[in-house]
PDBQT receptor file of N, H, CA, C and O in Angstrom, charges set to zero:
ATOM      1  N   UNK A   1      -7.034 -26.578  37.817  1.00  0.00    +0.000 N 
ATOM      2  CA  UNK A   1      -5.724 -26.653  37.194  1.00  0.00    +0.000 C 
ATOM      3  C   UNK A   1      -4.690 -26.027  38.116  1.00  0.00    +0.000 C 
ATOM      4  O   UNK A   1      -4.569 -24.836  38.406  1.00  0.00    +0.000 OA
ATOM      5  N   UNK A   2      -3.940 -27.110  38.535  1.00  0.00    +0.000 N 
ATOM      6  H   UNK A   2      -4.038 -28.077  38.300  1.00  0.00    +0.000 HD
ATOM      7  CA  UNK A   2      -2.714 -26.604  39.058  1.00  0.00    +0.000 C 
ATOM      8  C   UNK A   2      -1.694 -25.356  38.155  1.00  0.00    +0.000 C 
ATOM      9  O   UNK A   2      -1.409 -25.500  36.966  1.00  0.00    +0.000 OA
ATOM     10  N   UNK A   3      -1.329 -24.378  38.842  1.00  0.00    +0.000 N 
ATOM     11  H   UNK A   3      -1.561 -24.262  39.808  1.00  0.00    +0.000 HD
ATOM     12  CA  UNK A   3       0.014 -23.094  38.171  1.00  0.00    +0.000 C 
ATOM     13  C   UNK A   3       1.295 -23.883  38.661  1.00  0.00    +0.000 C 
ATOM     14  O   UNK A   3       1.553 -24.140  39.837  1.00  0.00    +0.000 OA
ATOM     15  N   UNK A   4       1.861 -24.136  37.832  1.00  0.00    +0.000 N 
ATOM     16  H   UNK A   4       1.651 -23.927  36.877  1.00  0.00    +0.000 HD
ATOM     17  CA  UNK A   4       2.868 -24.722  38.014  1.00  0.00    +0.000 C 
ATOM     18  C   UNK A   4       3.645 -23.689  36.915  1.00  0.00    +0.000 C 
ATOM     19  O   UNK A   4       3.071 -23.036  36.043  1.00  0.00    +0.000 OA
ATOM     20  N   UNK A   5       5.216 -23.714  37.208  1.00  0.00    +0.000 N 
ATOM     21  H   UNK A   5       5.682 -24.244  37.916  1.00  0.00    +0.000 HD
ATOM     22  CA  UNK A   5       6.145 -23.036  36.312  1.00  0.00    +0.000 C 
ATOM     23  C   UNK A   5       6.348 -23.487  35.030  1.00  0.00    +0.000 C 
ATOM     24  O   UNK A   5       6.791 -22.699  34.195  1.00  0.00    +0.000 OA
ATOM     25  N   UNK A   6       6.062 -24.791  34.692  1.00  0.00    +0.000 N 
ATOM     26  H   UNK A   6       5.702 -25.432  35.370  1.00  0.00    +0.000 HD
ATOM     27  CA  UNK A   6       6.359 -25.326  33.236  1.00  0.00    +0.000 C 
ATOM     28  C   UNK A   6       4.981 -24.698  32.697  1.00  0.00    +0.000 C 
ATOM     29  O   UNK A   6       5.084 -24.026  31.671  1.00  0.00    +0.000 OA
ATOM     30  N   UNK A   7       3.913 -24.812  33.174  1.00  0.00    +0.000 N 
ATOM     31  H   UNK A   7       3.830 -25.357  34.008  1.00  0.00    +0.000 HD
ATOM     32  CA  UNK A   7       2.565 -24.353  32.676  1.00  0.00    +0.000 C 
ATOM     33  C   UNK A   7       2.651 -22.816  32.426  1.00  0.00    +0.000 C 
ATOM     34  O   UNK A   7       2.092 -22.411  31.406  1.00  0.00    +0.000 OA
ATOM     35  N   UNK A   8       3.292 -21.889  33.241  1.00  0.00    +0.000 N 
ATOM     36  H   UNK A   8       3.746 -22.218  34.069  1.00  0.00    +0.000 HD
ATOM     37  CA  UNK A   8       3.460 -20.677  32.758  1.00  0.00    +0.000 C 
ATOM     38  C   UNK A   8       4.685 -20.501  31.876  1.00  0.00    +0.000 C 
ATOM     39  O   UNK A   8       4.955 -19.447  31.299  1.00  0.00    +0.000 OA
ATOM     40  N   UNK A   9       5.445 -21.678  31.812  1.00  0.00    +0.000 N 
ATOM     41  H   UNK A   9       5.226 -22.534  32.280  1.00  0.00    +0.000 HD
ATOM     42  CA  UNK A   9       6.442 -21.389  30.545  1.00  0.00    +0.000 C 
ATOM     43  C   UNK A   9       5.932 -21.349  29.358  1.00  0.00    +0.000 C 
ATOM     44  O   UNK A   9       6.301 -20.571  28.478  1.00  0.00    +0.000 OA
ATOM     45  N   UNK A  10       4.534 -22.670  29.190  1.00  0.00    +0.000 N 
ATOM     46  H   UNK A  10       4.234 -23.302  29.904  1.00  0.00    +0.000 HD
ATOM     47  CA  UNK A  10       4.270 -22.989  27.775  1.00  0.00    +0.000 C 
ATOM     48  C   UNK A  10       3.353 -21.764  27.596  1.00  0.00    +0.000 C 
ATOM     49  O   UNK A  10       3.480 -21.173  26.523  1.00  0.00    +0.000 OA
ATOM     50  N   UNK A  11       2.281 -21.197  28.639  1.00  0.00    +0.000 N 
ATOM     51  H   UNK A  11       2.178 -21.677  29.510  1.00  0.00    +0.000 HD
ATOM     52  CA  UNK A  11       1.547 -20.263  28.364  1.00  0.00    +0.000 C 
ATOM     53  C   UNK A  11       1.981 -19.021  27.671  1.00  0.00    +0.000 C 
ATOM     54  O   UNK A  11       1.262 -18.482  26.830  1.00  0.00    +0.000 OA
ATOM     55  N   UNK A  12       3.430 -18.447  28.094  1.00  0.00    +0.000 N 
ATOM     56  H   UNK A  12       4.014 -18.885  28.777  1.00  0.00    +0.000 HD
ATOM     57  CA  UNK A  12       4.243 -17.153  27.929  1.00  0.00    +0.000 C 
ATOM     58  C   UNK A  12       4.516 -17.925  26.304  1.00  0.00    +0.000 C 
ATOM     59  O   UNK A  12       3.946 -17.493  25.303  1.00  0.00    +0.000 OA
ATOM     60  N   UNK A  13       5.287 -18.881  26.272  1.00  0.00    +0.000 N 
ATOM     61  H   UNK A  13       5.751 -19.232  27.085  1.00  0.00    +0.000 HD
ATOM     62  CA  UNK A  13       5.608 -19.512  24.880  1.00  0.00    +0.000 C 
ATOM     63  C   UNK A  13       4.472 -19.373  24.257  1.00  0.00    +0.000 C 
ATOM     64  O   UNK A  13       4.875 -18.530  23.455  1.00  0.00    +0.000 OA
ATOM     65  N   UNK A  14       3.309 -19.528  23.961  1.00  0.00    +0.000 N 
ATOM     66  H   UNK A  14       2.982 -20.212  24.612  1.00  0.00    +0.000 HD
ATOM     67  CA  UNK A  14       1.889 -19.223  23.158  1.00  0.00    +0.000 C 
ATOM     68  C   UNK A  14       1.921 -17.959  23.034  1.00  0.00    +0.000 C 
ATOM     69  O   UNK A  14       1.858 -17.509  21.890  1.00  0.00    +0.000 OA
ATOM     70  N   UNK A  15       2.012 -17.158  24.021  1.00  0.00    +0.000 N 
ATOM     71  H   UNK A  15       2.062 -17.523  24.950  1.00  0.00    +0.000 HD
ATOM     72  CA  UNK A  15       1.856 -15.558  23.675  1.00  0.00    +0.000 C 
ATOM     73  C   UNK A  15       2.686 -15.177  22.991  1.00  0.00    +0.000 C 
ATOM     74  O   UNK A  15       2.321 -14.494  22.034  1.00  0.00    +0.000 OA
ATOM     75  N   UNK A  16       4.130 -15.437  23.166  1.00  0.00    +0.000 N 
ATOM     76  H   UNK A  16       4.426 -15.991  23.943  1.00  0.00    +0.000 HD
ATOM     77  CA  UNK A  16       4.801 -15.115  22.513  1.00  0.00    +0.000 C 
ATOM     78  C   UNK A  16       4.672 -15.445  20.833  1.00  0.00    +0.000 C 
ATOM     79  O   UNK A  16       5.010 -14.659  19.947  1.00  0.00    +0.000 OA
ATOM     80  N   UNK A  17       4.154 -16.670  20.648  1.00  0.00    +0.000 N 
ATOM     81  H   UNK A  17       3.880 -17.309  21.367  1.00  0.00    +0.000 HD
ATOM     82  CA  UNK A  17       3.603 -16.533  19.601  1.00  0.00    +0.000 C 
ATOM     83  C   UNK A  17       2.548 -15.691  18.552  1.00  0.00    +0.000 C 
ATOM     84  O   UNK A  17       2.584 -15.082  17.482  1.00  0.00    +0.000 OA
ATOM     85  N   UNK A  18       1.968 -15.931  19.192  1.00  0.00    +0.000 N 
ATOM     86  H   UNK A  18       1.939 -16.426  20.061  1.00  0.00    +0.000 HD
ATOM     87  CA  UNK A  18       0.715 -15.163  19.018  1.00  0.00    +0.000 C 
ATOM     88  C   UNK A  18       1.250 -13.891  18.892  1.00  0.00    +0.000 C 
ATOM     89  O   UNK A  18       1.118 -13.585  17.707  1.00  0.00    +0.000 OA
ATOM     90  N   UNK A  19       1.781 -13.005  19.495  1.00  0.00    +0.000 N 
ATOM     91  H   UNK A  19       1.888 -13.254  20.457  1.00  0.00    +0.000 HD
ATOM     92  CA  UNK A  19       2.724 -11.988  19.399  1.00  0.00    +0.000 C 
ATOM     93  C   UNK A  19       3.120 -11.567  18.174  1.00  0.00    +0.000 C 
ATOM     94  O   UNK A  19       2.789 -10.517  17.625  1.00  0.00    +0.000 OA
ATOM     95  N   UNK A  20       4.000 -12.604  17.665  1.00  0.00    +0.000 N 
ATOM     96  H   UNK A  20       4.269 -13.458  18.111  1.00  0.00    +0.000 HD
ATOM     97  CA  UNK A  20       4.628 -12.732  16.561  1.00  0.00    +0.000 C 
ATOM     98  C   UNK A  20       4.018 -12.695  15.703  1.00  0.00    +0.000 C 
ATOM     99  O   UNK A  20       4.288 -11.868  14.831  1.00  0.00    +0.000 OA
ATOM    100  N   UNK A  21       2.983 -13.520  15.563  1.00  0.00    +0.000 N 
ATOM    101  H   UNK A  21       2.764 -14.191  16.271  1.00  0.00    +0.000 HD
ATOM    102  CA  UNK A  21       1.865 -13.824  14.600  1.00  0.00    +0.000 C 
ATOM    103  C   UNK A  21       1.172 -12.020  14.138  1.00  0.00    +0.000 C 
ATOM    104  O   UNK A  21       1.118 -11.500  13.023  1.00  0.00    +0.000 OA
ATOM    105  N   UNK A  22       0.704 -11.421  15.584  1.00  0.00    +0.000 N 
ATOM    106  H   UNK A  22       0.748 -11.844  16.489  1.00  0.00    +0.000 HD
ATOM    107  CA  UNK A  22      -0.043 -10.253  15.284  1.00  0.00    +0.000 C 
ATOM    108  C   UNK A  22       1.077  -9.206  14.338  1.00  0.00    +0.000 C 
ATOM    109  O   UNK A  22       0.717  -8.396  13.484  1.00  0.00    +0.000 OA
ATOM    110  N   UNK A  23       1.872  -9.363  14.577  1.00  0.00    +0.000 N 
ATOM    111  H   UNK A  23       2.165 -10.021  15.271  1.00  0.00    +0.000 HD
ATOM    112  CA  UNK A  23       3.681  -8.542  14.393  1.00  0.00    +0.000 C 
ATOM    113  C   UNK A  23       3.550  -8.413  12.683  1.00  0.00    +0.000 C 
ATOM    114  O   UNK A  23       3.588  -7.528  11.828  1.00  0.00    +0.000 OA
ATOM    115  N   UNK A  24       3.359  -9.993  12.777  1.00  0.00    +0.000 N 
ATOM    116  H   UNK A  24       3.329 -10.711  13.471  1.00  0.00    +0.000 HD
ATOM    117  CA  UNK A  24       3.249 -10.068  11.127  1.00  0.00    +0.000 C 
ATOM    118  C   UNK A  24       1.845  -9.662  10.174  1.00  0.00    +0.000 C 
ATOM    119  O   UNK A  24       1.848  -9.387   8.974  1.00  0.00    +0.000 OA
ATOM    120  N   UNK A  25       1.616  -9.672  10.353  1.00  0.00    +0.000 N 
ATOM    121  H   UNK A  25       1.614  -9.896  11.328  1.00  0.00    +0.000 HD
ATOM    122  CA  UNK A  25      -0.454  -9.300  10.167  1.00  0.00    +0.000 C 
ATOM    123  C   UNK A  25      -0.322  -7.477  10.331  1.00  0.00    +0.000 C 
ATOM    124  O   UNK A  25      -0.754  -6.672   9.506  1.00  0.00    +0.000 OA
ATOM    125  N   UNK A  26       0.173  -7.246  11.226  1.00  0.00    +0.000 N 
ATOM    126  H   UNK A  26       0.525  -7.900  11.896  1.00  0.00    +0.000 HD
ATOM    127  CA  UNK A  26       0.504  -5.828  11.425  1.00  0.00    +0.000 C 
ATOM    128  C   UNK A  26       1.150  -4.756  10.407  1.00  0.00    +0.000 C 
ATOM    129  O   UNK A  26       0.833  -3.595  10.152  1.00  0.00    +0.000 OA
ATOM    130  N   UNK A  27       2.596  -5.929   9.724  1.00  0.00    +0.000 N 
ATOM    131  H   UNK A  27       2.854  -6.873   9.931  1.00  0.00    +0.000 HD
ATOM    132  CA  UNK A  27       3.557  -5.295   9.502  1.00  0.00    +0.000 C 
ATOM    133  C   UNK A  27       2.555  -5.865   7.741  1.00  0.00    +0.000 C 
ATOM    134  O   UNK A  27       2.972  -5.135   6.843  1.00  0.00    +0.000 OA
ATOM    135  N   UNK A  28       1.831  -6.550   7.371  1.00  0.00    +0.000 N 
ATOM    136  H   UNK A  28       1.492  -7.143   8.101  1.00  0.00    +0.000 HD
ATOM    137  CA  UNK A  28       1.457  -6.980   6.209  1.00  0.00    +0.000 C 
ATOM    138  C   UNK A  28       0.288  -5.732   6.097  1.00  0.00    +0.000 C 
ATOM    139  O   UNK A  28       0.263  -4.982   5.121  1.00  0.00    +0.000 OA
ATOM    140  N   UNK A  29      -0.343  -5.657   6.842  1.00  0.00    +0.000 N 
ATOM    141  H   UNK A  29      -0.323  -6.266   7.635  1.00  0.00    +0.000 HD
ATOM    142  CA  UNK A  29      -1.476  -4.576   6.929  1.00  0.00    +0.000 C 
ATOM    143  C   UNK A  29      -0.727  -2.778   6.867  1.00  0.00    +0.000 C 
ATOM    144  O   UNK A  29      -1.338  -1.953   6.188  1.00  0.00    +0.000 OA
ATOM    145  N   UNK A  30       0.161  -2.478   7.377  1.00  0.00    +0.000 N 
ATOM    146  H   UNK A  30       0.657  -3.148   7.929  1.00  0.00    +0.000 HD
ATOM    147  CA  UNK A  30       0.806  -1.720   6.802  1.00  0.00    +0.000 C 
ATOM    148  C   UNK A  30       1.474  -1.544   5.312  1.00  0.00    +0.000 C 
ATOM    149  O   UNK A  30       1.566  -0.421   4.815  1.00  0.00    +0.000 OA
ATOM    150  N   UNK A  31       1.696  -2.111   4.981  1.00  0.00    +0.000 N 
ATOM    151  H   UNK A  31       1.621  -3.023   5.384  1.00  0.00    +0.000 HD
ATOM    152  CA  UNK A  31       2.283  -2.388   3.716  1.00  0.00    +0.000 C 
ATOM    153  C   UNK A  31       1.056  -2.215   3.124  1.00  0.00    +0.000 C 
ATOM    154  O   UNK A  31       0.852  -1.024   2.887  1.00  0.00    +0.000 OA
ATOM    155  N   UNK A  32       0.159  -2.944   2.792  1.00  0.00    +0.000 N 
ATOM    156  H   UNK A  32       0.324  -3.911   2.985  1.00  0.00    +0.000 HD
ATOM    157  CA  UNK A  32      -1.060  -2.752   2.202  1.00  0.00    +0.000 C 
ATOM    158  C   UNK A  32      -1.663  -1.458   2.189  1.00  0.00    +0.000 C 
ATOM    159  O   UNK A  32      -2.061  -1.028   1.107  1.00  0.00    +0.000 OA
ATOM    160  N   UNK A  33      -1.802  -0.725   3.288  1.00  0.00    +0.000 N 
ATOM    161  H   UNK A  33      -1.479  -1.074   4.167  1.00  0.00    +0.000 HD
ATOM    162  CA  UNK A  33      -2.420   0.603   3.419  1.00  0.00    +0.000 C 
ATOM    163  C   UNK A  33      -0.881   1.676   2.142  1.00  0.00    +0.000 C 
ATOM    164  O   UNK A  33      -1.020   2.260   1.067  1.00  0.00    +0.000 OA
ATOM    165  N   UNK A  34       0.029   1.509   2.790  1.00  0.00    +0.000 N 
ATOM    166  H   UNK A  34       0.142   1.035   3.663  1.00  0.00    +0.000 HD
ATOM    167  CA  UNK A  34       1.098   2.262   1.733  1.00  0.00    +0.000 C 
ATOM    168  C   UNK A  34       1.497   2.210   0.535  1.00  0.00    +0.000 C 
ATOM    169  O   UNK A  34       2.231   3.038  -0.003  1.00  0.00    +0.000 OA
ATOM    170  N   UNK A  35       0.778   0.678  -0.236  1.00  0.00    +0.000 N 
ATOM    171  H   UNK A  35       0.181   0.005   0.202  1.00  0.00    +0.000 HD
ATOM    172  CA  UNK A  35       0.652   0.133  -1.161  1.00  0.00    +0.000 C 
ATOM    173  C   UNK A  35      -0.717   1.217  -1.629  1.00  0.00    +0.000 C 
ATOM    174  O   UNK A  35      -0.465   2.297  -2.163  1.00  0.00    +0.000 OA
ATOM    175  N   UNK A  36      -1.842   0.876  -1.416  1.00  0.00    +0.000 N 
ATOM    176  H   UNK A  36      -2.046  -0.001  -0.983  1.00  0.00    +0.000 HD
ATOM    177  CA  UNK A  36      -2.831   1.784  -1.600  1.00  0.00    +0.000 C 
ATOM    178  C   UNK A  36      -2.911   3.501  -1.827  1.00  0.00    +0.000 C 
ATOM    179  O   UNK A  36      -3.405   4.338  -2.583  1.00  0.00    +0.000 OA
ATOM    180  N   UNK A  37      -2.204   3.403  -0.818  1.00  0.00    +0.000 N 
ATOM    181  H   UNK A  37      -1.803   2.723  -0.204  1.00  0.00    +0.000 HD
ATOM    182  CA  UNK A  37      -1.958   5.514  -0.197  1.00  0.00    +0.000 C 
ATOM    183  C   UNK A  37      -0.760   5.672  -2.200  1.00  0.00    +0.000 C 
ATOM    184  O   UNK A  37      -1.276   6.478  -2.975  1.00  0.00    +0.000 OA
ATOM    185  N   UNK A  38       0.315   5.092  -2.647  1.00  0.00    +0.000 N 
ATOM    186  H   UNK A  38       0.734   4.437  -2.018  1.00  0.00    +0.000 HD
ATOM    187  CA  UNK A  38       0.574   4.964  -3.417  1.00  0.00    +0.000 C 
ATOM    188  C   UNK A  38      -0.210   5.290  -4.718  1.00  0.00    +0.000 C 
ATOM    189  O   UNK A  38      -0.105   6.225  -5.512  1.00  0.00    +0.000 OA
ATOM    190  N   UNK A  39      -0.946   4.320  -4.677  1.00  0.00    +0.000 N 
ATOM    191  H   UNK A  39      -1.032   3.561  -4.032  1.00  0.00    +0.000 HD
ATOM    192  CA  UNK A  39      -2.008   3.867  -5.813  1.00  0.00    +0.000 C 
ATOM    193  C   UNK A  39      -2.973   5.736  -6.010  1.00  0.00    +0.000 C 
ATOM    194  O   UNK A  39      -2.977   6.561  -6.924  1.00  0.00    +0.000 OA
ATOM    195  N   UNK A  40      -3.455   5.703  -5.028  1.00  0.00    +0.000 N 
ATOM    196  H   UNK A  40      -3.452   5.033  -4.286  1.00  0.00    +0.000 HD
ATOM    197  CA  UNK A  40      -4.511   6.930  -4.812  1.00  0.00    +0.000 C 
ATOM    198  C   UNK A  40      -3.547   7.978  -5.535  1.00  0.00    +0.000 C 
ATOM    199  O   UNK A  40      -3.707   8.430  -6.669  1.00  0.00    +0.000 OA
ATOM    200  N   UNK A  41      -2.353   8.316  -4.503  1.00  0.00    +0.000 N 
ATOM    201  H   UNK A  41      -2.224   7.949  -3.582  1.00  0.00    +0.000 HD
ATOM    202  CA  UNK A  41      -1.550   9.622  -4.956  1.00  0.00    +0.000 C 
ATOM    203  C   UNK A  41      -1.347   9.551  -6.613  1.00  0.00    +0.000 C 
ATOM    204  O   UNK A  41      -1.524  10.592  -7.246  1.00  0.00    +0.000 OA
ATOM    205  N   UNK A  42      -0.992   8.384  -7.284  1.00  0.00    +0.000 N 
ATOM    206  H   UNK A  42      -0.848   7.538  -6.770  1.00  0.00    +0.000 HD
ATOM    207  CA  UNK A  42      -1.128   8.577  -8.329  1.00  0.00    +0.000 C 
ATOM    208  C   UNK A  42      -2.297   8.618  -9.422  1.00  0.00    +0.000 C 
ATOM    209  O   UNK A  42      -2.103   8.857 -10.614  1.00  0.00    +0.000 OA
ATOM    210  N   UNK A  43      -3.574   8.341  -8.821  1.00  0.00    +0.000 N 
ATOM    211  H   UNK A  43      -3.732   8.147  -7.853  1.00  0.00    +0.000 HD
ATOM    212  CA  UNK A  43      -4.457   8.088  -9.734  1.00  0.00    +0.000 C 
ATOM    213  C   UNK A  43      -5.084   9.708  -9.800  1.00  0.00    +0.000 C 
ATOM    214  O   UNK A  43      -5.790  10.101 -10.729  1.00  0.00    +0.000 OA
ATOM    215  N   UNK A  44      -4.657  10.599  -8.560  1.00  0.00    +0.000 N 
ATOM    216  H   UNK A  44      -4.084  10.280  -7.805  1.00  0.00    +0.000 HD
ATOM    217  CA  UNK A  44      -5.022  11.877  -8.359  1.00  0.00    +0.000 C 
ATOM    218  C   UNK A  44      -4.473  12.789  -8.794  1.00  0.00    +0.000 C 
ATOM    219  O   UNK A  44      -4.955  13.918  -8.888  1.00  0.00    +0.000 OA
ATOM    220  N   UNK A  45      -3.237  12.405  -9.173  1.00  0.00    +0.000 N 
ATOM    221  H   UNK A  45      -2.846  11.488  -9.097  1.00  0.00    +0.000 HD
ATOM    222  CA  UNK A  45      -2.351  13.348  -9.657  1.00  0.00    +0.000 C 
ATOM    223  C   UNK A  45      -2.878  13.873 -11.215  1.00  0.00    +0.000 C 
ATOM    224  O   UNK A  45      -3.455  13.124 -12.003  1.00  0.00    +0.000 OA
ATOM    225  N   UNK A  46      -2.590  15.170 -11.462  1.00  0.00    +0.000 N 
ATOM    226  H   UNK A  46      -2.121  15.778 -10.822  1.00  0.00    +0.000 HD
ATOM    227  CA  UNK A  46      -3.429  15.336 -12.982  1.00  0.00    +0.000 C 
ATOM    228  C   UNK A  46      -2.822  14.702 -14.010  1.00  0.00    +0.000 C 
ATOM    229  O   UNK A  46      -1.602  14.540 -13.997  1.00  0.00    +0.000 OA
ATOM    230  N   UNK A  47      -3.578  14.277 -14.999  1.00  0.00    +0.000 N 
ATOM    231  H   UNK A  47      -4.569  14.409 -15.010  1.00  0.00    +0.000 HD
ATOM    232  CA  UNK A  47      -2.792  13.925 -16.086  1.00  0.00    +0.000 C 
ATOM    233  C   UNK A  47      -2.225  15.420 -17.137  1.00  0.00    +0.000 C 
ATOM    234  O   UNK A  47      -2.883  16.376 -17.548  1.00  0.00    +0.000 OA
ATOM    235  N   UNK A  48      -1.413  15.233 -17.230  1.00  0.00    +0.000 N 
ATOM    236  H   UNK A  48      -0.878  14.457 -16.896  1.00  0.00    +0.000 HD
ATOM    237  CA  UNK A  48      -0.888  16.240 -18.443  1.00  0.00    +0.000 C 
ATOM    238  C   UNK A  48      -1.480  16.312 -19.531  1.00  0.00    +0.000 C 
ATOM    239  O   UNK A  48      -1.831  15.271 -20.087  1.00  0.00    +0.000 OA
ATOM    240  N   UNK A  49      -1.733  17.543 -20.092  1.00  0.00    +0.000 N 
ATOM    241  H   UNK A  49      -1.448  18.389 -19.640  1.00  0.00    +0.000 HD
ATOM    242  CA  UNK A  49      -2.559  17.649 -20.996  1.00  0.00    +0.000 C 
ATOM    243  C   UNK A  49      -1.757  17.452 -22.659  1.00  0.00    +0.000 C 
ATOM    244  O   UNK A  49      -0.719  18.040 -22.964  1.00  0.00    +0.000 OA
ATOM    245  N   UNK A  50      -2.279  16.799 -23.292  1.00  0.00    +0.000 N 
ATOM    246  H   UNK A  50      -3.122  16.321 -23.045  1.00  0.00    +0.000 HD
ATOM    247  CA  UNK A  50      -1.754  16.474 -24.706  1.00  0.00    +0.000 C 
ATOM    248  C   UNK A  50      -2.345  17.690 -25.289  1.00  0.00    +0.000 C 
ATOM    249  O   UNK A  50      -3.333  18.092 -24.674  1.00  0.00    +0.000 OA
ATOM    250  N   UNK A  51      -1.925  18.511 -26.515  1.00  0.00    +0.000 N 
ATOM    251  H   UNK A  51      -1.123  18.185 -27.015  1.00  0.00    +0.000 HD
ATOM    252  CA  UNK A  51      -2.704  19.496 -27.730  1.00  0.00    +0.000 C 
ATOM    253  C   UNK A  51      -2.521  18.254 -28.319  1.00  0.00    +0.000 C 
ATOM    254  O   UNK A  51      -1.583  17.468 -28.193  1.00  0.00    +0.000 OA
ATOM    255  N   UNK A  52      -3.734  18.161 -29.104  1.00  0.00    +0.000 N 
ATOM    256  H   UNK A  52      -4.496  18.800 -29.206  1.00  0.00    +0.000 HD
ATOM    257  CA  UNK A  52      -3.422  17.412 -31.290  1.00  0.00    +0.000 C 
ATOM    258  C   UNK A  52      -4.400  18.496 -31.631  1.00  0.00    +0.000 C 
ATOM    259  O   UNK A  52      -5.480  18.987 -31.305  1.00  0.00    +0.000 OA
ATOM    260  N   UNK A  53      -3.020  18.622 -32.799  1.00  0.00    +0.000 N 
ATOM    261  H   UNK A  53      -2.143  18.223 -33.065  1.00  0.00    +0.000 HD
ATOM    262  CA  UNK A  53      -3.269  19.343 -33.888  1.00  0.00    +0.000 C 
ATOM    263  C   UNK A  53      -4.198  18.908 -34.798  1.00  0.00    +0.000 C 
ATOM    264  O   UNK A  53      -3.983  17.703 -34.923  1.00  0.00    +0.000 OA
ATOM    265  N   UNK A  54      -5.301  19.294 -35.647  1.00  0.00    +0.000 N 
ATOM    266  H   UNK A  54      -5.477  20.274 -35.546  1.00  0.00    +0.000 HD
ATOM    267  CA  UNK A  54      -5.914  18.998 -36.848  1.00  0.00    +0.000 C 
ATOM    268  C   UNK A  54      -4.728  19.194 -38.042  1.00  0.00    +0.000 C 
ATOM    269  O   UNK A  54      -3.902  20.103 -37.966  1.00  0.00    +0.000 OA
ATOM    270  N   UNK A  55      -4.752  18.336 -39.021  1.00  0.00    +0.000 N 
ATOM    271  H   UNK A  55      -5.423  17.597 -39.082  1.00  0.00    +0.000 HD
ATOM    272  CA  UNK A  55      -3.871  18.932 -40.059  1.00  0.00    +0.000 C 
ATOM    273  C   UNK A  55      -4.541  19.832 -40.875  1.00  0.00    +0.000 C 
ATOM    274  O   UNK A  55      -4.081  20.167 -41.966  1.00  0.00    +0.000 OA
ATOM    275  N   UNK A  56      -5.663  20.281 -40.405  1.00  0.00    +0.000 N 
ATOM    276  H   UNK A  56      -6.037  20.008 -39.519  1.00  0.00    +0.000 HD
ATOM    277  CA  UNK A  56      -6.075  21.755 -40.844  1.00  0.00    +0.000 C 
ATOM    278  C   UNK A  56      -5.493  22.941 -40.064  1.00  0.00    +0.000 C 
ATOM    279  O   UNK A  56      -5.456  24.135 -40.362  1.00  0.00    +0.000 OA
ATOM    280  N   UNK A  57      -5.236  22.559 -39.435  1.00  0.00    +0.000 N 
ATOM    281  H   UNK A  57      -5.266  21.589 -39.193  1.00  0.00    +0.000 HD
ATOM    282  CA  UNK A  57      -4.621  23.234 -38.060  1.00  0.00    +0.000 C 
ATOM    283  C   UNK A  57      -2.897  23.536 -38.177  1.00  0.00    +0.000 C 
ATOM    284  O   UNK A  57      -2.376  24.648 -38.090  1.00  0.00    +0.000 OA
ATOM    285  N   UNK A  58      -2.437  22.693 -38.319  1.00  0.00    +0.000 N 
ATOM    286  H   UNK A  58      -2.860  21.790 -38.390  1.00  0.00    +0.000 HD
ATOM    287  CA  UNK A  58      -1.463  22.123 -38.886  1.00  0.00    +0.000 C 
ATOM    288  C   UNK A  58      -0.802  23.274 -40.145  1.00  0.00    +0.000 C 
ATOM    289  O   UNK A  58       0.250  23.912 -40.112  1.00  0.00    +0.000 OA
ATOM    290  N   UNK A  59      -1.758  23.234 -41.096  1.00  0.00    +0.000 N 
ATOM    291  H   UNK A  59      -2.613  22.715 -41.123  1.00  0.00    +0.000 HD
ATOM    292  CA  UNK A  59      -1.706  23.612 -42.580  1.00  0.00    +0.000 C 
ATOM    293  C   UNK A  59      -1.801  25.357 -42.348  1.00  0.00    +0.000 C 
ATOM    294  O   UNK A  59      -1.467  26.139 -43.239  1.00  0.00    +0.000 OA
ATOM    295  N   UNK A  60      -2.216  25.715 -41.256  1.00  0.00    +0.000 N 
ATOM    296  H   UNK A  60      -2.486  25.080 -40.532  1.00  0.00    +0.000 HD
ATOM    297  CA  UNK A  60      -3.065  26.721 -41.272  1.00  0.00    +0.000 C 
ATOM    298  C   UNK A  60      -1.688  27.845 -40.903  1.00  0.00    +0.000 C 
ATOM    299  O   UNK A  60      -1.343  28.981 -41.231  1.00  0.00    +0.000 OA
ATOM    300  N   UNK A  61      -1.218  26.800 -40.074  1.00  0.00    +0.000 N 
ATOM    301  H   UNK A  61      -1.497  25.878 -39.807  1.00  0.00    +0.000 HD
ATOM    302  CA  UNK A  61      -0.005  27.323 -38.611  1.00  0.00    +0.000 C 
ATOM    303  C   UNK A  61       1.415  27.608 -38.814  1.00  0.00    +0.000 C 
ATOM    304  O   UNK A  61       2.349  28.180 -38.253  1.00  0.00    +0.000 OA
ATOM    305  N   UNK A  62       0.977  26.519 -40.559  1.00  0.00    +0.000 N 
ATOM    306  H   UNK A  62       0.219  26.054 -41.015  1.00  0.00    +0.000 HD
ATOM    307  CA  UNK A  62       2.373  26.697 -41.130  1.00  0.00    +0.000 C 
ATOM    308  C   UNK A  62       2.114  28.017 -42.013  1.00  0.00    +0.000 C 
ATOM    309  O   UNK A  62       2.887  28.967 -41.895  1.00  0.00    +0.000 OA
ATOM    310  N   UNK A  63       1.335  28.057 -42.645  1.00  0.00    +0.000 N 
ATOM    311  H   UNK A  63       0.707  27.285 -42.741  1.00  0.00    +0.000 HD
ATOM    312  CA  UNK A  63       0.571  28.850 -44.249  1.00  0.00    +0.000 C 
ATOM    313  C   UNK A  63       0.762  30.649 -43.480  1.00  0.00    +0.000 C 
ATOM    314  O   UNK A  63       0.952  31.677 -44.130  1.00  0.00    +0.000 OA
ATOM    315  N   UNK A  64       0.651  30.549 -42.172  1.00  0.00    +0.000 N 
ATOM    316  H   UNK A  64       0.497  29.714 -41.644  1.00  0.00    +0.000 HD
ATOM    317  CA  UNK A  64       0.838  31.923 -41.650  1.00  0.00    +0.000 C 
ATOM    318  C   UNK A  64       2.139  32.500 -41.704  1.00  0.00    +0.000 C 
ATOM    319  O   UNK A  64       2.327  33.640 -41.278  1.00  0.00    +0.000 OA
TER     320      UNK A  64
C-alpha cells in the first residue's frame, strides 16, 4: 500500500473518530460511576430513627 496524503487524511479522519466515539463511552461511564457513588452514599446514610408509642404507653405518659 502506497502512503499517500489523502490516505493519511482518511486514516487521521477514522481516529478522529474513534476518538470521539471513546470521548463519549468515557463521559457515559463517568456518569454511571457518579450515578452509583450517589446511590451508595444514600443507601449508607442512617436512617432516622422513628419512637411509636404503645397506647399503653401513651395512656401511661399522659396518666403521670
Amino acid at each position: 500500500m502506497e502512503i499517500t496524503r489523502a490516505s493519511l487524511d482518511e486514516y487521521l479522519k477514522e481516529l478522529q473518530q474513534q476518538r470521539e466515539q471513546a470521548t463519549a463511552q468515557l463521559n457515559a461511564i463517568a456518569g454511571a460511576i457518579q450515578a452509583v457513588q450517589v446511590l451508595i452514599e444514600k443507601s449508607s446514610a442512617p436512617e432516622p430513627e422513628i419512637q411509636v408509642k404503645t397506647v399503653e404507653a401513651t395512656l401511661a405518659a399522659d396518666a403521670a
